[in-house]
C-alpha positions in Angstrom: -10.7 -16.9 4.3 -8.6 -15.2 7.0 -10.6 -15.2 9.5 -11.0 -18.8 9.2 -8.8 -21.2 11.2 -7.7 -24.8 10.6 -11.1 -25.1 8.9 -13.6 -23.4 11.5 -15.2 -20.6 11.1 -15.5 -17.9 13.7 -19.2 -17.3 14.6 -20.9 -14.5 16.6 -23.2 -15.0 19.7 -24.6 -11.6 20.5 -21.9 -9.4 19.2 -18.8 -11.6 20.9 -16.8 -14.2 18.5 -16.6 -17.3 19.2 -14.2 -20.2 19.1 -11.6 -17.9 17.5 -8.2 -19.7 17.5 -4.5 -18.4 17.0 -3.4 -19.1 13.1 -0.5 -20.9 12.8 2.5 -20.0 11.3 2.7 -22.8 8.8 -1.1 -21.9 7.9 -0.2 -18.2 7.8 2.0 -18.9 5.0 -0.1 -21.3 2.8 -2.4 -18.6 2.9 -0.2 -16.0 2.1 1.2 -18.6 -1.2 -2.4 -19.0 -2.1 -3.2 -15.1 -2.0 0.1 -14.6 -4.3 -1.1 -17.1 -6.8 -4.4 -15.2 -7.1 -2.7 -11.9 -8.1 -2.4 -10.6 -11.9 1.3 -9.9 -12.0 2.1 -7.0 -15.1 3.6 -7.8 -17.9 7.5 -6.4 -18.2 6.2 -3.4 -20.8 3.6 -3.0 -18.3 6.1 -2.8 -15.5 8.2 -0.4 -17.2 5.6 2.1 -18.3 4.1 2.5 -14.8 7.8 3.0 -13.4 8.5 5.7 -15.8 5.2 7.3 -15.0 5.8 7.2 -11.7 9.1 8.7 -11.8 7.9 11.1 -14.1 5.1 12.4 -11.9 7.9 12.5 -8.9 10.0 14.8 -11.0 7.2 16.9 -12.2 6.2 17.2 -8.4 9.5 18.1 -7.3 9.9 21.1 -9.3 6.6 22.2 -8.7 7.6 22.3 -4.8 11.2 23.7 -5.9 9.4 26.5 -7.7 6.4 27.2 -5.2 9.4 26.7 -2.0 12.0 29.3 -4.2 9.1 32.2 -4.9 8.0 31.9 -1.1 11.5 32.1 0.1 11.8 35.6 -2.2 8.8 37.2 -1.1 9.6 36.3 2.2 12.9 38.2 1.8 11.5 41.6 -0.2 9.0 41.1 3.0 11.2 40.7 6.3 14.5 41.5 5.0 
C-alpha cells in the first residue's frame, strides 16, 4: 500500500498519525513497477478504436463550437453593428 513504508504501517492515535516515515526513492519506484504490472493494458485494435473515437468526438466538438461561435458573432453584428 502507499501509505505504507519500508514495511510499517502508519497508525492513528486520536486523530494524529503515527510513525509516518519519508518513502524512499528506490521504494517509490518498486511501487510504482508493481502498480504498472497490475494494469490491463488494451489490445492494439482496442487502442486504435478508442483513438479514433476520441478524435472523432474532438472534431464533432469543434464544429459544434465553430457553428454556435459563427451564429453568435452574426447576431451580434445585425445587433450592434
Amino acid at each position: 500500500m502507499a501509505t505504507e513504508t519500508r514495511g510499517e504501517s502508519v497508525t492513528e492515535d486520536k486523530g494524529k498519525p503515527v510513525g509516518k516515515k519519508r518513502t524512499t526513492p528506490a521504494l517509490f519506484v518498486r511501487q510504482v513497477v508493481a502498480e504498472l504490472r497490475k494494469v490491463i493494458w488494451p489490445t492494439r485494435k482496442e487502442l486504435i478504436t478508442y483513438t479514433v473515437i476520441s478524435l472523432v468526438f474532438v472534431l464533432i466538438m469543434v464544429a459544434l463550437v465553430s457553428v454556435l461561435d459563427w451564429g453568435l458573432q452574426k447576431g451580434i453584428f445585425a445587433v450592434f453593428g
